[in-house]
C-alpha positions as CSV (number, residue, x, y, z in Angstrom):
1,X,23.4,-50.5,-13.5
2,X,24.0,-53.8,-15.6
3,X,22.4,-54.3,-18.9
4,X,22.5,-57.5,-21.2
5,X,23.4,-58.1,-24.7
6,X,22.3,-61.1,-26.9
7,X,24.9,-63.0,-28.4
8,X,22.9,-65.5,-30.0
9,X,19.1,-67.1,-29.5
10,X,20.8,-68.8,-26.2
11,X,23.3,-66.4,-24.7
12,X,23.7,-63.0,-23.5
13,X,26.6,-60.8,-22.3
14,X,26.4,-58.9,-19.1
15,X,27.9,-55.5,-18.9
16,X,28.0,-53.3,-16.0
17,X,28.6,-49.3,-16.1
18,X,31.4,-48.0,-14.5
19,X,31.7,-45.4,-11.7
20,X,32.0,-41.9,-12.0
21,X,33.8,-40.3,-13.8
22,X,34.0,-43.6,-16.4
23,X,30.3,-44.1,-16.0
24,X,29.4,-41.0,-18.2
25,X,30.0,-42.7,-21.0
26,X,27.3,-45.3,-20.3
27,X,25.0,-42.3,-21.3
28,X,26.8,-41.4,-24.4
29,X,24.9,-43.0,-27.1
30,X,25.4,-46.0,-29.5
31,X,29.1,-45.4,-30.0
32,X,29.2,-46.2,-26.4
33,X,27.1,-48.8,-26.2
34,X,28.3,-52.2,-24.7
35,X,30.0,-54.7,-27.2
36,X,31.2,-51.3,-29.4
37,X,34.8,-50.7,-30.0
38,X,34.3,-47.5,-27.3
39,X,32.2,-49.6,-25.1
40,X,35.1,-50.7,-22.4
41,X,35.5,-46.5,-21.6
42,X,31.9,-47.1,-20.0
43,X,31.3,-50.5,-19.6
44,X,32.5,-53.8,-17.6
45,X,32.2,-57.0,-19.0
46,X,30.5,-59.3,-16.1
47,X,29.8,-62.3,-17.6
48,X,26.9,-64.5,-19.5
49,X,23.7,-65.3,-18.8
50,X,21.2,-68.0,-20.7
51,X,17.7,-69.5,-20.4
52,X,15.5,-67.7,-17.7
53,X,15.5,-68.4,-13.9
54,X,12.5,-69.8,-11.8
55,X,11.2,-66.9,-9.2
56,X,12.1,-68.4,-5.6
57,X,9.3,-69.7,-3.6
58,X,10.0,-67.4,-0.8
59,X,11.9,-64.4,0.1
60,X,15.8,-64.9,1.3
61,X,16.1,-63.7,4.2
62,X,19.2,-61.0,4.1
63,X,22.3,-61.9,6.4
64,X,24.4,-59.1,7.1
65,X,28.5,-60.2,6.1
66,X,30.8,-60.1,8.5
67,X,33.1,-56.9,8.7
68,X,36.8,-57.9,8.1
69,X,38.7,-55.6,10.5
70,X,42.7,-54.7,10.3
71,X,44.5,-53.2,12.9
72,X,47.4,-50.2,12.6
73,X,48.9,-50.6,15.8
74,X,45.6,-50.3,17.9
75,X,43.6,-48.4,15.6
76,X,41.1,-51.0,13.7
77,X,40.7,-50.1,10.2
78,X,37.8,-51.5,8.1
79,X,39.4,-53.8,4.7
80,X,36.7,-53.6,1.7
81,X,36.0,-56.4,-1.0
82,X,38.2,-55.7,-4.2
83,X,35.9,-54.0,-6.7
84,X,36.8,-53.7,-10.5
85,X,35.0,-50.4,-10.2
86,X,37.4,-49.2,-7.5
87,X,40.6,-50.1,-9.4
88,X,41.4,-46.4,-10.5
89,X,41.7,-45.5,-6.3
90,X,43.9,-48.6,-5.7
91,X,47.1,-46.6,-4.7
92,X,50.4,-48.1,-3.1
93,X,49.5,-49.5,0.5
94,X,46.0,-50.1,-0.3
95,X,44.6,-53.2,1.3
96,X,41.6,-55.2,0.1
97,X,39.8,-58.3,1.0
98,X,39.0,-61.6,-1.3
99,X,37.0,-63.2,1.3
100,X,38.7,-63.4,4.7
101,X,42.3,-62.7,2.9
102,X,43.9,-59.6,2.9
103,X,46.3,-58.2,0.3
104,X,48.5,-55.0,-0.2
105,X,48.8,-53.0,-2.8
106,X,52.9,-53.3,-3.8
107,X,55.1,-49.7,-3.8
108,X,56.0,-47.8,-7.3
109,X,56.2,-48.5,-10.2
110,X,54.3,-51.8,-9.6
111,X,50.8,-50.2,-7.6
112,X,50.1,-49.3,-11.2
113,X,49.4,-53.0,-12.1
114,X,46.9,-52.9,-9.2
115,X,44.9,-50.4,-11.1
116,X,44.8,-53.4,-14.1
117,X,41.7,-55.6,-14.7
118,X,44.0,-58.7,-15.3
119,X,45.4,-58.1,-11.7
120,X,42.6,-58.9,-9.5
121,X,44.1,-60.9,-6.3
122,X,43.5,-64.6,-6.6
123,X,42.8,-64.8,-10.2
124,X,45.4,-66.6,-12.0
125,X,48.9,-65.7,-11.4
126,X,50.3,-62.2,-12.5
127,X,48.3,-60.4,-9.3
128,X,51.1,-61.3,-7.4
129,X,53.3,-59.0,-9.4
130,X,50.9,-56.0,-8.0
131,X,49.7,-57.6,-4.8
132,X,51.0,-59.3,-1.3
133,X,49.0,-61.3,0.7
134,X,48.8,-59.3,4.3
135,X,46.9,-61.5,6.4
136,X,43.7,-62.6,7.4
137,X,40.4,-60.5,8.7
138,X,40.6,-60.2,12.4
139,X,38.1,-58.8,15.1
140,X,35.2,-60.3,12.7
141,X,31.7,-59.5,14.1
142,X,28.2,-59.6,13.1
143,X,25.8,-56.3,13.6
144,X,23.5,-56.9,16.1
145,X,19.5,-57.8,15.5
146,X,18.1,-54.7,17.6
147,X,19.3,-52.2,19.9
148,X,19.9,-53.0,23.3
149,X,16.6,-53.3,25.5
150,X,17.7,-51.7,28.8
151,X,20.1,-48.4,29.3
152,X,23.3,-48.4,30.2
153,X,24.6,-48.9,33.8
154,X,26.4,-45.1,33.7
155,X,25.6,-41.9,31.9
156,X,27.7,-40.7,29.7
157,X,30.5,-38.6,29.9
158,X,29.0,-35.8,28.0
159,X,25.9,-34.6,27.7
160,X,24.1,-35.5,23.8
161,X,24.5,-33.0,20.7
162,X,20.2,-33.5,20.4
163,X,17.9,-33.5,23.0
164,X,16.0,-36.3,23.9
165,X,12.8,-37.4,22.7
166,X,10.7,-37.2,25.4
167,X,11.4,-35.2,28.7
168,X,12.2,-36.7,32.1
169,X,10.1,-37.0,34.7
170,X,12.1,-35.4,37.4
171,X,13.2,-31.7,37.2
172,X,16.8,-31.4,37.6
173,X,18.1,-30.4,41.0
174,X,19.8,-27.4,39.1
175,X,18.5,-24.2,37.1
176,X,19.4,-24.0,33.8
177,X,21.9,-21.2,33.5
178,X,19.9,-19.2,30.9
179,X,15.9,-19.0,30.8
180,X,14.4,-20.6,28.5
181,X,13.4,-19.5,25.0
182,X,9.4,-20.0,25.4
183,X,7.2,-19.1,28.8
184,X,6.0,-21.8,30.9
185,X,2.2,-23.2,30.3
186,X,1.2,-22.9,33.2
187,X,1.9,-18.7,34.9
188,X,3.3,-18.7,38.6
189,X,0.9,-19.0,41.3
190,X,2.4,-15.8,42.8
191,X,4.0,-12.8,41.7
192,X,7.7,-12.6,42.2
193,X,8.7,-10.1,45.3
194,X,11.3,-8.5,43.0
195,X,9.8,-6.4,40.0
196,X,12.0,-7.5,36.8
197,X,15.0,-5.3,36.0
198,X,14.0,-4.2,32.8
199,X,10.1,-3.3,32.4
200,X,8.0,-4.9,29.8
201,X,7.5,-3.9,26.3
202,X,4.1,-3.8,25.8
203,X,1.5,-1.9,28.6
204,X,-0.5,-4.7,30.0
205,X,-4.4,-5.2,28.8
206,X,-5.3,-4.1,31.7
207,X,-4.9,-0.7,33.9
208,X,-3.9,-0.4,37.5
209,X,-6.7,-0.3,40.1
210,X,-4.9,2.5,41.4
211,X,-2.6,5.4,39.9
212,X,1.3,5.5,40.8
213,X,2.4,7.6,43.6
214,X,5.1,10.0,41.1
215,X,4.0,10.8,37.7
216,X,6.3,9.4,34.6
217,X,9.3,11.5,34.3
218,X,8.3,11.8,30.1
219,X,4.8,13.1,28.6
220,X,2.8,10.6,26.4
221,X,2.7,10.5,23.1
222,X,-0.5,11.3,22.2
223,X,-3.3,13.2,24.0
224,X,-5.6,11.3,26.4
225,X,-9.4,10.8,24.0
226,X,-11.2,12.6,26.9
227,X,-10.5,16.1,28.6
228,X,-9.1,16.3,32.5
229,X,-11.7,17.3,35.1
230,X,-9.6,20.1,35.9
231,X,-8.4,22.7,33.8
232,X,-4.5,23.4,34.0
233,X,-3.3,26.4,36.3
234,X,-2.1,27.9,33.6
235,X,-1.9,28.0,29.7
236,X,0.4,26.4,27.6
237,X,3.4,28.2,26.2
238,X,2.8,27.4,22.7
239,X,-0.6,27.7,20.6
240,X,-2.9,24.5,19.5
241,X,-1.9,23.2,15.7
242,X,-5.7,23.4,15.0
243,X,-8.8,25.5,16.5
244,X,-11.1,23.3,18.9
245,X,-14.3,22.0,17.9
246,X,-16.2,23.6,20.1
247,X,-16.3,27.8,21.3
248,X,-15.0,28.9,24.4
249,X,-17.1,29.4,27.4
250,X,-16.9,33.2,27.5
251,X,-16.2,36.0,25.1
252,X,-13.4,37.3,23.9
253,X,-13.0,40.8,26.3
254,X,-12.3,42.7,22.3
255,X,-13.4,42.0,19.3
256,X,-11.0,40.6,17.0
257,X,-9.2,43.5,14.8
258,X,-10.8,43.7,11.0
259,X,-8.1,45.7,9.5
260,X,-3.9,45.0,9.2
261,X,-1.6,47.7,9.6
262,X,0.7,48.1,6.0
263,X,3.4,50.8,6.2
264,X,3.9,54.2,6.6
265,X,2.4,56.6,3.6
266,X,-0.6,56.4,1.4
267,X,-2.4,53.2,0.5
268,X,-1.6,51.6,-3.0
269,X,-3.2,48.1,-5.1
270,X,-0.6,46.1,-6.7
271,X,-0.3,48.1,-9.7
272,X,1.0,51.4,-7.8
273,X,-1.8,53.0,-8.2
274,X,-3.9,55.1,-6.0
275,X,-8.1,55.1,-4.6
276,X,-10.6,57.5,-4.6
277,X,-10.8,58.6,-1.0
278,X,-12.6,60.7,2.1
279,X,-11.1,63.0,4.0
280,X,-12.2,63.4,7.8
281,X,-10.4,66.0,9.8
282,X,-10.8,66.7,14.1
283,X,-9.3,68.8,16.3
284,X,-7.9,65.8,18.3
285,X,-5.4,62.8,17.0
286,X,-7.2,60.2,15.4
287,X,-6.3,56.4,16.3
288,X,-6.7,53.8,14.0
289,X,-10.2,52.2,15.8
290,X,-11.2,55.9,15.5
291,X,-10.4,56.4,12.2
292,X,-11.9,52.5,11.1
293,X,-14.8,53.2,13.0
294,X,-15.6,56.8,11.4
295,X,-15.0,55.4,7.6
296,X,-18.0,54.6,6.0
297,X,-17.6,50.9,5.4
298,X,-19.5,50.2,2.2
299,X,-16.6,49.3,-0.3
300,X,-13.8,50.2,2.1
301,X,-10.4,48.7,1.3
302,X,-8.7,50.4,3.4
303,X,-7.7,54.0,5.3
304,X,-4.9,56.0,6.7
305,X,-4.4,57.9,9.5
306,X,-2.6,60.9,8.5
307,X,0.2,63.3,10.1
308,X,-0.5,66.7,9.0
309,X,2.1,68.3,11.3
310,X,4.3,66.1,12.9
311,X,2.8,65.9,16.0
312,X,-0.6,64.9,15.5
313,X,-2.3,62.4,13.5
314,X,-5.7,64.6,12.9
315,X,-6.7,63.4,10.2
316,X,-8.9,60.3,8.7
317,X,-8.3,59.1,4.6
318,X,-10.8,56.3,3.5
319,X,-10.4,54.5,0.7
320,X,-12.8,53.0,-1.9
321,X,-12.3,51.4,-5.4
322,X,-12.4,53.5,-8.4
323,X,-16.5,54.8,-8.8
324,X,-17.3,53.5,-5.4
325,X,-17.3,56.4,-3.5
326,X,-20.0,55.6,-0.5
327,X,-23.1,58.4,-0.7
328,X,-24.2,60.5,2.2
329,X,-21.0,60.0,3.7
330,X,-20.5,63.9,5.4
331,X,-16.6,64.0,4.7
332,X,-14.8,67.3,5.0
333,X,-13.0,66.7,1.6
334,X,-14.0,63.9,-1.4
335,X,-11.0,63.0,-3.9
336,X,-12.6,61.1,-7.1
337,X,-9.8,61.5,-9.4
338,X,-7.9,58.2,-8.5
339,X,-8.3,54.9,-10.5
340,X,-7.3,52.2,-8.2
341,X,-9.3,49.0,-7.7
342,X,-8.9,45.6,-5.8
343,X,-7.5,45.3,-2.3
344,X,-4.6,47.3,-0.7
345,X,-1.5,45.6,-1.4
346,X,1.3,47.9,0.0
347,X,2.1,52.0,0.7
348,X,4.2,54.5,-0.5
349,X,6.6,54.8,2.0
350,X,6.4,59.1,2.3
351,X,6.5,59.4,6.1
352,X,4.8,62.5,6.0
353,X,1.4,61.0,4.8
354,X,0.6,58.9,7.9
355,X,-0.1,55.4,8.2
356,X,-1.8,52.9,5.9
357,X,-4.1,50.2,7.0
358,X,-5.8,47.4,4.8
359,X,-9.6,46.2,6.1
């Protein structure tokens, strides 16, 4: 950026910032303002300016200059203006350009001097203790207007980093050696004769007109939504998670049993404690339906077949909570003594008592 500073009513100084890392002082405040004692760590003096200029009546047209070109051996190497902003990368060997000249940065110690504003090639006479005149520009040329308006004769050797613009209008007499990334807009007209090699991730929208000849070797997932038209020869080796909706066809060929066998001895609640019971006795063993079927059920919590001599069970205990004794019941024996209440929550473990059976 260049800024200028009045001098007087009819003269102004011209100051230009510096490149980095210099030009950080150009945005440093007033003590670093051009003209300041600290100004010069920022700031180039350019030159003057007075009165105003008239605009131009039309635009200048821009001309491009000329490149000045220097060759190492046959390698052409590109020679830039001198800049005073470029003097702190001015190192020995260094060539710059005043106009179409070319000068050379001297060895050590004296490259230093080409780093000094009072040593700018051309101007006056002590550049010549840091510079050498190295010759002229060569291979000067001027960029051309436009690109060329027809391709060249040859393709290239290699094939472009980007892909053309548009596509060409003949397919190439070659496949491409990997498919490509999106599917064709247009599907084939036939299906290939081959099936692919590896099957496709996704069923397709719409089923088969007929079913395969072999079943899948794996089950599905999930349950088909409606039932087979044939029942399976036989059942399945593990029960259903959850009932079905609807009954079954036919009745069970026994009713479900409504009592659970506990353990062996009398019948106890969870407090130890013992029911007020019936007594049914029979010349033949009783079995637990038998005995079930004979206890009156009003209040019955449970009942116990009992072993009276090892051999045969022959006898039938019911058991009711405490002051629920049934009425009219025709026992052979009625034990009301007992306090226990609530369901039947174990037995007493004497083996001589007979089994105990919760309802």
């Amino acid at each position: 950026d260049q800024v200028s500073v009045s001098v007087n009513d009819d003269e102004s100084v011209v100051y230009e910032c510096k490149s980095w890392p210099n030009g950080a002082y150009c945005n440093s405040g007033a003590d670093f303002a051009p003209g300041t004692d600290s100004g010069n760590l920022g700031w180039i003096k350019k030159g003057f300016c007075d009165g105003t200029l008239s605009p131009t009546k039309a635009p200048i047209a821009y001309e491009p200059e000329a490149k000045c070109r220097w060759y190492n051996g046959t390698k052409a190497v590109t020679i830039e203006h001198w800049r005073d902003s470029d003097r702190s990368t001015y190192v020995a060997g260094t060539r710059v350009r005043k106009g179409t000249n070319i000068y050379k940065c001297k060895n050590w110690p004296y490259f230093l001097w080409c780093q000094t504003n009072n040593y700018e090639p051309e101007v006056g006479t002590t550049w010549m203790n840091a510079w050498t005149k190295a010759g002229e520009c060569k291979g000067q040329f001027e960029p051309t207007a436009s690109p060329s308006a027809s391709p060249t004769g040859s393709p290239s050797s290699e094939p472009s980093s980007e892909p053309s613009s548009m596509p060409s209008e003949l397919p190439s007499s070659l496949p491409s050696s990997a498919p490509s990334e999106l599917p064709s807009s247009n599907p084939s007209s036939a299906p290939s004769e081959l099936p692919s090699s590896n099957p496709s991730e996704s069923p397709s929208s719409l089923p088969s007109s007929e079913p395969s000849e072999l079943p899948s070797s794996l089950p599905s997932l999930a349950p088909s939504e409606l039932p087979s038209s044939n029942p399976s020869e036989s059942p399945s080796s593990l029960p259903s998670l959850a009932p079905s909706e609807l009954p079954s066809f036919l009745p069970s060929l026994a009713p479900s049993a409504e009592y659970t066998y506990v353990g062996v001895g009398s019948c106890q609640n969870a407090n130890n404690e013992y029911y007020d019971n019936l007594l049914y006795t029979s010349g033949a063993p009783y079995t637990a339906d038998e005995c079930f079927s004979t206890c009156p059920k009003s209040n019955l919590v449970g009942f116990r077949v009992e072993d009276t001599d090892s051999n045969t069970e022959n006898t039938c205990k019911c058991y009711y909570s405490d002051g629920s004794l049934p009425t009219g019941h025709g026992a052979d024996f009625v034990e009301s003594i007992w306090s226990g209440t609530g369901p039947v929550a174990k037995s007493n473990d004497v083996s001589i008592q007979g089994k105990c059976y919760k309802v």
